[in-house]
N, C-alpha and C positions, 0 to 999 in steps of 0.2 A: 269716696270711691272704694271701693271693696276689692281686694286684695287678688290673687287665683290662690283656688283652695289648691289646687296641683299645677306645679311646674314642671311641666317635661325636660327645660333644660338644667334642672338640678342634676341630672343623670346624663347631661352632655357637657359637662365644666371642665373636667379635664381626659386624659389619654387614658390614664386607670379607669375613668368610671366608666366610659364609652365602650373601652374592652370589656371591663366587667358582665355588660348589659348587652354585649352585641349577638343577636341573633343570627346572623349566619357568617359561620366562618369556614376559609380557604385554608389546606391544609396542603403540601405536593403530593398527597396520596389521590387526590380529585382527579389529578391531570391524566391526560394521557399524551404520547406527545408522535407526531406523524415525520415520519421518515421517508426518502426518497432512494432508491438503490439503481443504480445503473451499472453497466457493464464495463470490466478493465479493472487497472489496479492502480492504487493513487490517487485517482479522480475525488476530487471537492469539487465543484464547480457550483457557484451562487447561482440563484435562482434571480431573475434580473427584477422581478415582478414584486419576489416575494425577500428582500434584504433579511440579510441573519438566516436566509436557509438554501440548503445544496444540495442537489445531483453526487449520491454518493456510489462510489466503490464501495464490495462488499469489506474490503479490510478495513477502509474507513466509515464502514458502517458500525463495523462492529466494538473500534472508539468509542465514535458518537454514542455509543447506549451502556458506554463506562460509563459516562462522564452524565447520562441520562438517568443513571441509578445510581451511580454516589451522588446527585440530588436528593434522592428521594423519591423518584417518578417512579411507579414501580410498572407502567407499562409504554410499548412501542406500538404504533400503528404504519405498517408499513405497506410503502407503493411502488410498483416498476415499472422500468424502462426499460425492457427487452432490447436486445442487440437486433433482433427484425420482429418487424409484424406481418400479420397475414389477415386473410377476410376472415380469419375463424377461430384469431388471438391464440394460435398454436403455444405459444412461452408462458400465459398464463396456467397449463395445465400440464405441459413438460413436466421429466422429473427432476431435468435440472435447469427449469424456468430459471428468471433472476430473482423472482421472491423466495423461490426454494431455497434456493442457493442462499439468500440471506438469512432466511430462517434457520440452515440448519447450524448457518456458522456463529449465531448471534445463541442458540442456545448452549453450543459447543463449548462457550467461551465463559457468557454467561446464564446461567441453565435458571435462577430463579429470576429473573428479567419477563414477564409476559410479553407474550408477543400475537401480536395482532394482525390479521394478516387481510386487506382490503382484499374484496372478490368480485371485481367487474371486469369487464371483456377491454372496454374501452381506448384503457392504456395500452393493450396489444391488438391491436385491429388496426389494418391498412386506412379503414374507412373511420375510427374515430368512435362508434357508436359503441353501445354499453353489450352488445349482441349477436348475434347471426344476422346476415340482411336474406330478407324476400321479396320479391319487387318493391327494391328503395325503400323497404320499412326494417324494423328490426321482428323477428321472428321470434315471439314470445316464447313458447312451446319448446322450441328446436334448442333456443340460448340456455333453456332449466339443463341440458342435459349437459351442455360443454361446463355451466358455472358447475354442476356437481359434479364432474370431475377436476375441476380445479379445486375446487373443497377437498378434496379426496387427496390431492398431491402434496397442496396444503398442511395437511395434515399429518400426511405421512414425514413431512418434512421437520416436523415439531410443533408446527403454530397453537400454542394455547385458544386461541379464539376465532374462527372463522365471523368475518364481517359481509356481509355479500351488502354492493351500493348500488345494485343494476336497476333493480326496482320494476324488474319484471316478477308477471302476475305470477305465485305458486312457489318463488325461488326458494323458501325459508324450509316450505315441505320435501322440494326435490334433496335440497342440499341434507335437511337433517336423514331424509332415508338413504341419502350415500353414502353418509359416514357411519348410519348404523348398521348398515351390510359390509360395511370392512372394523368392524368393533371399535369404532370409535365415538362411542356412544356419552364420552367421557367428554369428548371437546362440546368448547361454547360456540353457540351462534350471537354474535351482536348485530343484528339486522338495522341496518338503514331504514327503519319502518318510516316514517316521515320526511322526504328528501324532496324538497321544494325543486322546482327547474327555477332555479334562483339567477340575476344576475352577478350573484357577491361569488361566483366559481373563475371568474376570470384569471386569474395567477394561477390559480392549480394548474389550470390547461396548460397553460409554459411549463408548469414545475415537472409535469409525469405526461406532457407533449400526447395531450389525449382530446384537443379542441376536434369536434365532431367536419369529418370534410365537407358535409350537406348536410342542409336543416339543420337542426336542433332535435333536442331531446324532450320537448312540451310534451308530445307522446306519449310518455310514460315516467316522467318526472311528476311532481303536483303543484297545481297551479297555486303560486302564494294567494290567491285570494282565501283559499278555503280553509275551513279550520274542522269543519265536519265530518271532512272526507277524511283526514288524518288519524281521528281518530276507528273510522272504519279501517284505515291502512292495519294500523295496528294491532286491533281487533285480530285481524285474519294471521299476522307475523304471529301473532303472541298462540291463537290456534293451530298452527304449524308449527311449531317446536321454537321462537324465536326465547333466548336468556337472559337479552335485553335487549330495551330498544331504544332506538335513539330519534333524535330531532335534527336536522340540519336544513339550513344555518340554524345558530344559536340566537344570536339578537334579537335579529328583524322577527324574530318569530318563538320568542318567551312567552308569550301568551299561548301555544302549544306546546311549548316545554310544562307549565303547569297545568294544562289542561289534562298532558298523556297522564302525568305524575300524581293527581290527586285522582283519576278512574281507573289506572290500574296500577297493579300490587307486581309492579315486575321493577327493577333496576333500570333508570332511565339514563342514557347517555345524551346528553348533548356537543356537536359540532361548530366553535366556532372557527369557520371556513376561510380562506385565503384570501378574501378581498377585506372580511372583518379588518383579518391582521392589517395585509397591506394598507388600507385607509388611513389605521392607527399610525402604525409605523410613518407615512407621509406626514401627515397632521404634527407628529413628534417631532422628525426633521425639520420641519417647518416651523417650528417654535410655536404652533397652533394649541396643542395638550400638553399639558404636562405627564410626560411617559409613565413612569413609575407608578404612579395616582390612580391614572386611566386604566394599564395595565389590568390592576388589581378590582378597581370598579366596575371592569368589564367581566370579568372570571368573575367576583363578586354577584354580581347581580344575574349572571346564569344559573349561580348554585341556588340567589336565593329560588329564583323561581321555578327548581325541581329538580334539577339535574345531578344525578349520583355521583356523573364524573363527567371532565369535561374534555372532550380533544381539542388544542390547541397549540400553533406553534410557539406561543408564549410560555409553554411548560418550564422552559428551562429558565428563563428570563425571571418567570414569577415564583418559579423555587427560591431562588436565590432571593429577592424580597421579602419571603416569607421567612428567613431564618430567622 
């Protein structure tokens, strides 16, 4: 019997050679990590959905992104919960909204911290949806003009990165020409270019109280069947001024994290989203996975398949494993 001229496992025998040889690795620089700011002071409040995260007060936000940067995370991606809402998410474009408000205090304190600022209607609207309504639909057209003045307040407020996740047609155009008529020509846009109307959002809804009051969001979300049409998404973000663009969910949907990644020359971000976590996290409690492992196999295998950086609420969990 003749021998193997090559054995692959000589280069899997132990811990040194494996790292030696390993092709894609996780660093805390990948992460980015999603925050939740609510109104008041003192307030932590667990998110019930989503274990290990909270409904924050601005002072206890601006903690949380100490203890986010003496990780090593060198970005925040932040979400609100307005004190009211209205049909027309008036707080998301306030100038003293409650993203403002955290924005300006999180750079006040600390100024090389990125911060990232999510730009949808959804969280401040009476009704739930990502937009304007017009007879019981969202009003594409009308909603470009409220997100680019949220961009604009955004902005003024510090945010390093403008994120819009509305996923209406044109948003990436509206928003870059409002921030270039008040000279803000400097800020990034990270566009939600690929955002599945996924079922894996369920816990966020609890976390930034943004579950739609009618219908769903099929409409203008993209149907996970398609992977064609994603890349058309993108196309058109990346031709409107988009800096980078992202994937969301991250998992269920790696085979369009690599697909955006090796046909365009832009920074890809990938989203793994609140149910990812949640699921994991269950599975863990349950003695189902082993945490720490999974963790890392999870963030691992997004990076392998394209993704520059990654939002996840395991940022902080998997810094610390990576020391």
């Amino acid at each position: 019997m003749d021998t193997p001229y090559y054995r692959p496992r000589r280069l899997r025998r132990t811990e040194a050679l494996r790292s030696m040889v390993r092709e894609t690795r996780l660093s805390p620089v990948d992460f980015i990590y999603p925050l939740f700011v609510c109104p008041g002071k003192n307030v932590r409040k667990e998110i019930g959905s989503m274990p290990g995260n909270f409904n924050l007060s601005v002072d206890l936000l601006v903690e949380e992104c100490r203890a986010v940067q003496a990780l090593g995370i060198p970005a925040v991606l932040l979400f609100g919960l307005p004190p009211e809402k209205d049909e027309v998410g008036s707080d998301a474009y306030a100038e003293h909204g409650i993203v403002q408000q955290a924005v300006r205090a999180i750079k006040a304190a600390l100024p090389s911290l990125l911060v990232i600022t999510d730009l949808c209607l959804c969280e401040y609207t009476s009704h739930g949806h990502c937009g304007q309504l017009r007879d019981g639909d969202v009003a594409n057209d009308e909603t470009l003009k409220l997100l680019a003045k949220a961009a604009v307040a955004q902005a003024k407020a510090g945010a390093d990165i403008i994120a819009p996740s509305d996923m209406m047609d044109g948003r990436v155009r509206a928003i870059r020409q409002a921030l270039d008529a008040v000279h803000f020509e400097n800020i990034s846009i990270l566009s939600y270019a690929a955002k599945y109307a996924s079922g894996f959002y369920g816990p966020f809804r609890e976390a930034a109280d943004s579950a739609p009051k009618f219908g769903d969001r099929r409409s203008y979300q993209m149907d996970p069947a398609n992977q064609r049409e994603a890349i058309r998404e993108v196309t058109l973000d990346i031709e409107e001024g988009a800096d980078i663009i992202m994937v969301k969910p991250a998992m269920p949907y790696l085979d369009v994290v690599y697909r955006v990644k090796t046909e365009f020359d832009l920074p890809v971000a990938a989203y793994q989203v609140s149910g990812e976590y949640s699921a994991l996290v269950a599975a863990h409690r349950n003695g189902w996975l082993e945490r720490d492992r999974t963790i890392l196999e999870s963030l691992t295998c997004i990076k392998r398949a394209g993704a520059d950086m990654i939002i996840t609420y395991f940022a902080k969990d998997a810094a610390v494993l990576l020391r």
